[in-house]
VOKE-837781 format. One line per 3 residues: number of its first residue (from 1); for each residue x, y, z of C-alpha. Coordinates in steps of 0.001 Angstrom, whole numbers, plus 524288, in hexadecimal, padded with zeros to 5 digits. Each point is the difference from the previous one (the first is absolute). Last residue first. Layout:
// VOKE-837781
NUM> X Y Z; ...;
This chain:
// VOKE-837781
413> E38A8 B8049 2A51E; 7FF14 80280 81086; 803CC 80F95 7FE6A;
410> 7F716 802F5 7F5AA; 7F4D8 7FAA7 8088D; 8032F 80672 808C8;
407> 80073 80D3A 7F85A; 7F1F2 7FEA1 7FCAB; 7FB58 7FD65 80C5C;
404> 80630 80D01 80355; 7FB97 80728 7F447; 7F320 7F98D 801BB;
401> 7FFEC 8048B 80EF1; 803FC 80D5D 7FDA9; 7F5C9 8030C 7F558;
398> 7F413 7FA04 80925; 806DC 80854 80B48; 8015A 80CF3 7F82B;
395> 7F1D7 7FD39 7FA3D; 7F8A3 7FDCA 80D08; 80587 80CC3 803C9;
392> 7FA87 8068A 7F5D3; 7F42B 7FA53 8028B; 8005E 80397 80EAE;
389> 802EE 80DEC 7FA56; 7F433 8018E 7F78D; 802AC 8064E 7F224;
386> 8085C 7F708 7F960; 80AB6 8052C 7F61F; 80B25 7FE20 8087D;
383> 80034 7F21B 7FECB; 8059A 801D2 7F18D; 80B15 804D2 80B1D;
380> 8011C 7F0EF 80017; 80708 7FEA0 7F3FF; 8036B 7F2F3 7FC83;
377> 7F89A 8000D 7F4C3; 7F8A1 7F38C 802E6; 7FEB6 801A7 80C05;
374> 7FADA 81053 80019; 7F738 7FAD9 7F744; 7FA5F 7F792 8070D;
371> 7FD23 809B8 8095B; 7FB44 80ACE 7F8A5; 7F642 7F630 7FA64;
368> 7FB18 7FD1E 80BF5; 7FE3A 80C4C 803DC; 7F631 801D3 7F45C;
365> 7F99E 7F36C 80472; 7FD30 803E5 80BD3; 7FD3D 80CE2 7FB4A;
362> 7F5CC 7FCE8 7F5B1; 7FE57 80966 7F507; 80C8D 7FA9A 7F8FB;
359> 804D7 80B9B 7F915; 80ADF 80535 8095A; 8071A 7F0F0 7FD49;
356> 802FE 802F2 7F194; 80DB3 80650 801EE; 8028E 7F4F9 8072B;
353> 800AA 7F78D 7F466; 7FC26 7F19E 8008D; 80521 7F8C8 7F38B;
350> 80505 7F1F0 80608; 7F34C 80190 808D8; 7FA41 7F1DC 7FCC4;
347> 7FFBE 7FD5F 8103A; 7FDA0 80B9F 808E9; 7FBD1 80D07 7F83A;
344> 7F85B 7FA10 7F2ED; 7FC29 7F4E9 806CE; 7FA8F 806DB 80D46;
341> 7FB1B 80AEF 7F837; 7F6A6 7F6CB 7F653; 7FAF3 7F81C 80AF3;
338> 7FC9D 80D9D 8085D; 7F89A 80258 7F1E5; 7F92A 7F3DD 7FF9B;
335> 7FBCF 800B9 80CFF; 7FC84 80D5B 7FE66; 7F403 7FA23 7F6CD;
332> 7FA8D 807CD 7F37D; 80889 80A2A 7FEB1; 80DB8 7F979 7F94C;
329> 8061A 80AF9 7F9FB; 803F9 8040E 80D3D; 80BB1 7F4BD 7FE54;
326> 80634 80BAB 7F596; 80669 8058B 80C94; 80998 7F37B 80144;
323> 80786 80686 7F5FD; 80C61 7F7DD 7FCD2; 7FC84 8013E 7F04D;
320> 7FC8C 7EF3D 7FD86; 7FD27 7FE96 80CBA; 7F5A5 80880 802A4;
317> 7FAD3 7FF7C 7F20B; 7FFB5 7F0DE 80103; 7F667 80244 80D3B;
314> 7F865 80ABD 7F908; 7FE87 7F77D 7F392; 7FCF1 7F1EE 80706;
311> 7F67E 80771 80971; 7F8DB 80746 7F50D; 7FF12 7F105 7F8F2;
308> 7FBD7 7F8EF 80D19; 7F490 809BC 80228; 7F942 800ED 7F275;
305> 7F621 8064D 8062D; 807C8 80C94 80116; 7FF60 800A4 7F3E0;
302> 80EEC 80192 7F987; 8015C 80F92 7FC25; 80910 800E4 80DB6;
299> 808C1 7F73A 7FA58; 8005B 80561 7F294; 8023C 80DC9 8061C;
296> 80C02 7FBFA 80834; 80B02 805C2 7F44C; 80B14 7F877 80309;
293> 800D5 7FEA8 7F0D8; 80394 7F10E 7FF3E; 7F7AE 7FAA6 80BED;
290> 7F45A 80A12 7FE51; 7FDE1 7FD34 7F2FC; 80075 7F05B 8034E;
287> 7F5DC 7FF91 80A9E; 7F65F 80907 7F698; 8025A 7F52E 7F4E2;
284> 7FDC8 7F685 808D4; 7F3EE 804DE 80725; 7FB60 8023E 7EF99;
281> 80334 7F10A 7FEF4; 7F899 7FBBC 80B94; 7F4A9 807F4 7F92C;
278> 802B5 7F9EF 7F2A2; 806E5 8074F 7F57F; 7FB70 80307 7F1C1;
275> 7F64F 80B7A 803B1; 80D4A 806EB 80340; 800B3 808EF 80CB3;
272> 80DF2 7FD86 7FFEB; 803B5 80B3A 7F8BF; 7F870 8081A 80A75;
269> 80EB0 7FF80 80672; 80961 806E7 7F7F0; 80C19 7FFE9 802BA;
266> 802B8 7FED6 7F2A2; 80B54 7F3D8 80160; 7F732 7FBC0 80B6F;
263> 7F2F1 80006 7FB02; 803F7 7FD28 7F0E2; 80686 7F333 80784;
260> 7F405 7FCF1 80822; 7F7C2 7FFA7 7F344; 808E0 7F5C0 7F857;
257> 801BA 7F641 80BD2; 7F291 7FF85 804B6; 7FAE1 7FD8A 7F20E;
254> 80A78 7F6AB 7FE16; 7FBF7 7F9B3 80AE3; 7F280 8031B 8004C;
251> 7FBFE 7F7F8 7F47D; 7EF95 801B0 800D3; 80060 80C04 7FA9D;
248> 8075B 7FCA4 7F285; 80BBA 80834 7FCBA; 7FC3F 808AA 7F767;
245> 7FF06 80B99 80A8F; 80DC1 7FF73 80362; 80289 80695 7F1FF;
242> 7FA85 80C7B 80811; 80B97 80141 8088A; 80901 80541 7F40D;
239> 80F91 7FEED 8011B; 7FF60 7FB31 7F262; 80B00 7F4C9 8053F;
236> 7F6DD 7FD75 80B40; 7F24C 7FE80 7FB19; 80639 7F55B 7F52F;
233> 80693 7F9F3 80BB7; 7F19A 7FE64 806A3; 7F93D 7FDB8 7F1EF;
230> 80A02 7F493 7FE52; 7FD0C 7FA6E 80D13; 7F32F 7FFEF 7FD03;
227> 7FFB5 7F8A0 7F316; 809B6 7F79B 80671; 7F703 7FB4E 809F6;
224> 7F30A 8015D 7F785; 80326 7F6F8 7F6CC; 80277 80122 7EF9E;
221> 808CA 80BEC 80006; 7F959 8074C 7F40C; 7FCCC 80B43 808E4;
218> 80CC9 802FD 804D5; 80455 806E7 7F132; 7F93D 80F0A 80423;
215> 80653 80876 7FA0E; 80C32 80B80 80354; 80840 7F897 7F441;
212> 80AEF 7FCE1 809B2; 7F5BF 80068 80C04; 7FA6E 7F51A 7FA8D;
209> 808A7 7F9A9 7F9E5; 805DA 7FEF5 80FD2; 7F390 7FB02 80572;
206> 80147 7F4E6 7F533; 80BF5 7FB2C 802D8; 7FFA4 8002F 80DA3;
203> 7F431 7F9E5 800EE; 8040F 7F4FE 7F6AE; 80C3C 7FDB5 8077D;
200> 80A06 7FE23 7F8B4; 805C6 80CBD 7FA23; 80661 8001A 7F3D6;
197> 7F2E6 80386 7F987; 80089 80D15 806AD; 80AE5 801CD 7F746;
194> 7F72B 8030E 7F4A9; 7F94A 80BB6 8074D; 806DE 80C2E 7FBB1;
191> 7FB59 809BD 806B3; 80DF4 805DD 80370; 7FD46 8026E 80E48;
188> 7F5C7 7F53D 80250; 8072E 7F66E 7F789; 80E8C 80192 8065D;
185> 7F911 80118 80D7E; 7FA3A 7F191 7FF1E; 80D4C 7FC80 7F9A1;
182> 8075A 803DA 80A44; 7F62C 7FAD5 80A94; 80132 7F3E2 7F9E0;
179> 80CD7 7FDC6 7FFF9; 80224 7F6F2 7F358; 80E1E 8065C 7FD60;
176> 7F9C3 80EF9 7FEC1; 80C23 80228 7F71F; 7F6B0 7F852 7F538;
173> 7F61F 80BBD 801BE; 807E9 8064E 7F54F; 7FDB6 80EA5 80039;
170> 81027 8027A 80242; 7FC5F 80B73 80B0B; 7F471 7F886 80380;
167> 804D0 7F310 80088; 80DBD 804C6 80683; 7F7DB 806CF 80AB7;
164> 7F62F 7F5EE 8034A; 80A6E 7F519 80137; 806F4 80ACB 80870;
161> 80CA0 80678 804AA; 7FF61 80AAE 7F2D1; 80AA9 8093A 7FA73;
158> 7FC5B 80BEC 7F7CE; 7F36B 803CF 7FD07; 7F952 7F76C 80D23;
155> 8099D 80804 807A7; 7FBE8 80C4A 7FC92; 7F30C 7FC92 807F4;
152> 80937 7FB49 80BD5; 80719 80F6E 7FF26; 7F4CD 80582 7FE8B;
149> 7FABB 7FC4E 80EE4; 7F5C9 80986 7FF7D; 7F803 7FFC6 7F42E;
146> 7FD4E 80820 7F937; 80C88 802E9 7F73C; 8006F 7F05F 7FC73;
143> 7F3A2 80223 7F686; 80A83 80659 7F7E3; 80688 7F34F 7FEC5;
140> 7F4A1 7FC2B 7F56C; 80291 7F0C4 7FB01; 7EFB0 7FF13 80092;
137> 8012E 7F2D1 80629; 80A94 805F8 80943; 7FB32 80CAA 802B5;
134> 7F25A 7FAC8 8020E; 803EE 7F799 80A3C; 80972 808D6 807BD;
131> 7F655 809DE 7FF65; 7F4F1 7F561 80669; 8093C 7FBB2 80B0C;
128> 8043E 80FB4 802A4; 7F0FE 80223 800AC; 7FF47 7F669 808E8;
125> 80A77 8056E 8090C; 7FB97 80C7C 7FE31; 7F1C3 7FE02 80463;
122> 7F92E 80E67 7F9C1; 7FCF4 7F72B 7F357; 7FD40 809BD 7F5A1;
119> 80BCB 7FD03 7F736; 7FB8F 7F196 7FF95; 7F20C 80370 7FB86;
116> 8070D 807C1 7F4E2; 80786 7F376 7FD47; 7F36F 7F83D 7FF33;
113> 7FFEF 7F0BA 8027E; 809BF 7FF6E 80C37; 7F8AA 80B58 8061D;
110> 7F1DF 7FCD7 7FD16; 7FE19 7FA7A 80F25; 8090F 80B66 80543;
107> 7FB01 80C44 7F778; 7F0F5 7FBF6 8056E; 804F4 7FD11 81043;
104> 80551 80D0A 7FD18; 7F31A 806AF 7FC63; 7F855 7F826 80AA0;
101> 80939 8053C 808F7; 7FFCF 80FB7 7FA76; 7F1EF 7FE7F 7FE7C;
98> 7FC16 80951 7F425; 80239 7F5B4 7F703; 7FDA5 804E9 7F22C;
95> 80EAC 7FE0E 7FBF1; 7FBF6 7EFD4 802C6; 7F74A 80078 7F4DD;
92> 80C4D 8045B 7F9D4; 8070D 7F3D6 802F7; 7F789 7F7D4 7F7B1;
89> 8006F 7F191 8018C; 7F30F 7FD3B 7FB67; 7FBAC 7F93A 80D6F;
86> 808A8 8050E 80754; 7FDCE 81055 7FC04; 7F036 7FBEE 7FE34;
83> 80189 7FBA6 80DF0; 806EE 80AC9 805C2; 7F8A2 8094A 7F9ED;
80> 7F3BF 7FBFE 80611; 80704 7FEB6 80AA4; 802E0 80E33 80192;
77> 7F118 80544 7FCA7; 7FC4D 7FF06 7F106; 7F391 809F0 7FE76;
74> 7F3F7 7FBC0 7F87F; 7FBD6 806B5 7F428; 7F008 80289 7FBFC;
71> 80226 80703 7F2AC; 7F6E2 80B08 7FE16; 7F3A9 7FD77 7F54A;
68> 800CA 80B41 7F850; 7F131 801C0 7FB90; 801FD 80FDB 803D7;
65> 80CED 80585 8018A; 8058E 8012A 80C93; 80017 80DC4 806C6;
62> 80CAA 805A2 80524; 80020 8017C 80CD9; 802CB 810F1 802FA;
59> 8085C 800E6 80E4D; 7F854 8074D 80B29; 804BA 7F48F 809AF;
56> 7F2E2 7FBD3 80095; 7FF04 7FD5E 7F354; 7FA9C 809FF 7F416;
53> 7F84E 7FB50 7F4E6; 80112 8059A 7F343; 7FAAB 80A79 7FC15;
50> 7F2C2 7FC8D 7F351; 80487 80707 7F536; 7F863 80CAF 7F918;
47> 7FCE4 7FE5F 7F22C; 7F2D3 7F8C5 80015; 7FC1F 80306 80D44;
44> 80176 80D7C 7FE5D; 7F7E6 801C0 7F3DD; 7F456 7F9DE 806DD;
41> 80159 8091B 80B9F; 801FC 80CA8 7F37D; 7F362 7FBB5 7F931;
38> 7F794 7FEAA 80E62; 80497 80C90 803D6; 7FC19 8068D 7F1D5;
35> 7F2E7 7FA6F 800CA; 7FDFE 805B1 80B9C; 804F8 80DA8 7FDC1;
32> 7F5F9 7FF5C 7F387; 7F611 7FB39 8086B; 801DC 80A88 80A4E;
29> 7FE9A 80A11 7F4FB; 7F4A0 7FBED 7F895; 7F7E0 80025 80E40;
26> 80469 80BB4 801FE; 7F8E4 805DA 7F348; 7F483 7F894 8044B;
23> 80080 806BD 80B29; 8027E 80D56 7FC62; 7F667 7FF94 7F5DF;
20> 7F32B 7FBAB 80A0C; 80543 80BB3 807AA; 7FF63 80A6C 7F663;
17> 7F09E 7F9F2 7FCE5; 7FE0A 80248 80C28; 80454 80CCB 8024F;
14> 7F82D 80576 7F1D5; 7F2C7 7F92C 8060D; 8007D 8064B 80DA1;
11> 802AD 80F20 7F9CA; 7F423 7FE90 7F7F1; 7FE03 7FCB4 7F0C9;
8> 7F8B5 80811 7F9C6; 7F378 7FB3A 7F75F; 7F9A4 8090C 7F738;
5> 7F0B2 802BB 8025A; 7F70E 7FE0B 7F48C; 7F4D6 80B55 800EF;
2> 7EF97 7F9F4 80077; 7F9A4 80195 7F598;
């Protein structure tokens, strides 16, 4: 029988069996430090908050909460807020003005309607007219302290030299005596309408209820003549250009009449660029802002296509202010323009200032109007002012013979 033989391990079999240990026993550790990773990352995002955004300029933006729906608002420029302050009379629309102009031409048109519009108005001589109005219908002397002849505004508490001034100070719109102006102004300042029914003339009548009671009483008028003549006064006594829009477009004479006033008492010209005017009646309305401010733009903003109406404004502007340099409005045909200096400096020259002569760009006709004015001043060193010495020559002997011809005929009457 053969001897059973023990079995003994060797060196190789005890090292790999070490090694087989070891890695399983690594094997427990890196998925214990994984597990743990992956608990502490899902921890974190459930307490930690998410940092806010940063601008450009390094500043946190708050974030928005989620589902709020973020309201879409749409910014009031200048006349925005001039029309919402005329349409709703509401001077503080005009406080958000940032045009110092537009701002003013706001406090003037809701002066005589809002007191705190009235202290606004930069003008001091219609912000005197609107003090003086409110001081009397409100029976408030201390209004007198602004404004600048106190002494008048005083007056109205004490003694008066008016219709206006008794009715107000007595309230009895029977001291008015049937003027209709007094009563007109009676109603508006007071706002008591019921003497508006004095008043004849149905236009008159009704424009003036409605600026008493500040609503609109013209519609009722049964034609369109009156109708639009009332909303023309009506415009007028609330001081407000955009009543002139009721009148009906295809009535440009009241139309005409209504928006050229707001241009020239505003000075403001793009109020005649009103969809209720004609073209010849926008020309007009350009022709007449220039004639009563002085102020050339509304000539120059006629088309040039429109050839006899630039012509009529330059040439009236000419004349009208002694400036024969306002005949270069006219650029469409020198003609025109050498026809617009030789009236303006030679015939209808009752105005012609010397002063002005330096601006005409022609010299002829700028030593032309040295000359005549030299005559009709009687000054011949005006003469003086002309550049070329034959000219000025021609002007001592065109000045000496008028004054000579001039004291002939004198002589023989």
């Amino acid at each position: 029988m053969a001897k059973a033989r023990s079995f003994k391990p060797t060196v190789n079999d005890n090292t790999e069996g070490r090694k087989t240990i070891l890695l399983i026993a690594a094997l427990l550790v890196a998925i214990v430090i994984i597990g743990g990773a992956l608990f502490l990352v899902i921890m974190s995002r459930n307490t930690v908050p998410t940092p806010p955004p940063v601008n450009q300029t390094n500043q946190t933006v708050p974030i928005p909460p989620q589902n709020v729906t973020v309201a879409n608002t749409t910014t009031c420029d200048d006349q925005c807020h001039l029309a919402a302050a005329l349409s709703g009379m509401n001077f503080s629309e005009c406080q958000l003005i940032s045009n110092i102009s537009i701002s003013e031409s706001c406090s003037l048109q809701l002066s005589n309607a809002s007191l705190d519009a009235c202290k606004a108005v930069a003008d001091q001589g219609a912000k005197d007219a609107c003090l003086m109005k409110f001081a009397s219908a409100d029976n408030d002397s201390t209004l007198c302290s602004l404004v600048s002849n106190k002494s008048q505004c005083l007056g109205l508490f004490e003694t008066c030299s008016s219709d206006l001034c008794e009715a107000l100070r007595d309230k009895d719109p029977a001291e008015c005596s049937g003027d209709s102006q007094c009563i007109t102004n009676y109603s508006i300042t007071t706002g008591d309408a019921s003497p508006c029914s004095d008043l004849t003339n149905p236009s008159e009548s009704n424009a003036c209820t409605s600026a008493a009671l500040k609503e609109d009483d013209c519609a009722g008028l049964p034609s369109d003549s009156p109708r639009n003549y009332c909303y023309e006064l009506y415009a007028i006594y609330m001081n407000n250009p955009l009543i002139c829009d009721q009148i009906a477009a295809d009535n440009n004479i009241y139309s005409l009449a209504c928006v050229s006033y707001f241009a020239e008492t505003l000075k403001n010209l793009s109020i005649c660029d009103s969809d209720t005017l004609s073209t010849n009646s926008l020309w007009s309305c350009y022709t007449n802002y220039s004639l009563m401010t002085g102020d050339t733009s509304g000539c120059t903003n006629i088309d040039p296509l429109a050839t006899s109406s630039k012509f009529a404004c330059a040439f009236d502007m000419a004349k009208k202010f002694g400036n024969p340099a306002d005949c270069q409005i006219i650029t469409f045909a020198l003609t025109q323009r050498d026809t617009c200096y030789e009236g303006a400096i030679l015939y209808s020259n009752q105005n012609l200032s010397w002063e002005n002569c330096a601006g005409i760009v022609n010299p002829d006709w700028e030593d032309e109007c040295y000359t005549a004015s030299a005559k009709m001043t009687g000054n011949v060193s005006i003469c003086d002012n002309i550049a070329t010495a034959s000219e000025k020559l021609a002007c001592q002997s065109a000045f000496a013979l008028y004054e000579s011809s001039k004291n002939s005929t004198n002589s023989t009457s």
